[in-house]
N, C-alpha and C positions, 0 to 999 in steps of 0.2 A: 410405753409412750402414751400421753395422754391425751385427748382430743385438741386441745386447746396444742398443745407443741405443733401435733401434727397437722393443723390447719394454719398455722405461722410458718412450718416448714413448706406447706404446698403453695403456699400464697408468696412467701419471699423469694427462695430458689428462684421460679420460673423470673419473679420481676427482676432479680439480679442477673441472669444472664442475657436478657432482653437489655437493660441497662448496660453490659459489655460490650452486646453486640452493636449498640447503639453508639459505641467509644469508638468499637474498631472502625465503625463506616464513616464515622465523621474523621478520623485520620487519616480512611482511603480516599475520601474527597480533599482533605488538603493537599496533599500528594498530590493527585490530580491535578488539582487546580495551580499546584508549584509547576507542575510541569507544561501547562498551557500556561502560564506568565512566561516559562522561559522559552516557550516556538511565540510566543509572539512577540519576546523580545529580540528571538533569529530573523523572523518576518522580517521586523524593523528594518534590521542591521542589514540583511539584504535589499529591503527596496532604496535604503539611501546610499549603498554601495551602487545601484544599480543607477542613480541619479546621479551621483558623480562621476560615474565612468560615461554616462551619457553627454553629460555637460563637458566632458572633455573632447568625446568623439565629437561633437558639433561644434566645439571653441576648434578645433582642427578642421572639421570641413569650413568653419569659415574663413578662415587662415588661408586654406588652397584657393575660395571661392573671390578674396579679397587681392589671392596673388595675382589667378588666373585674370579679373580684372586689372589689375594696373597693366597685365603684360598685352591686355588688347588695346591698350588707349594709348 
């Protein structure tokens, strides 16, 4: 093997698997990042369930609070 090979083999290898490992961590962060899109699109979905079920309980207590008035007057 002649010098010249084997300092293109010591110098590529290591840049190439640095280069891989630099592939796989940017695909563990998409992942990632796929999966905080999808809890914050649960988040959502839960505070506006939780805004309609509220807008309902209070369209009913005002229903009770509009009956109980007519029935005092």
């Amino acid at each position: 093997m002649t010098p010249e090979l084997q300092t293109i083999l010591t110098v590529s290898i290591p840049t190439l698997a640095v280069l891989i490992g630099i592939l796989v961590n940017n695909s563990r962060f998409n992942d990632l990042n796929a999966r905080f899109t999808d809890l914050n699109q649960r988040i959502d979905d839960l505070k506006e369930m939780w805004r309609s079920e509220l807008r309902r309980v209070e369209e009913v207590l005002d229903a009770r609070l509009s009956h109980l008035e007519e029935r005092l007057r």
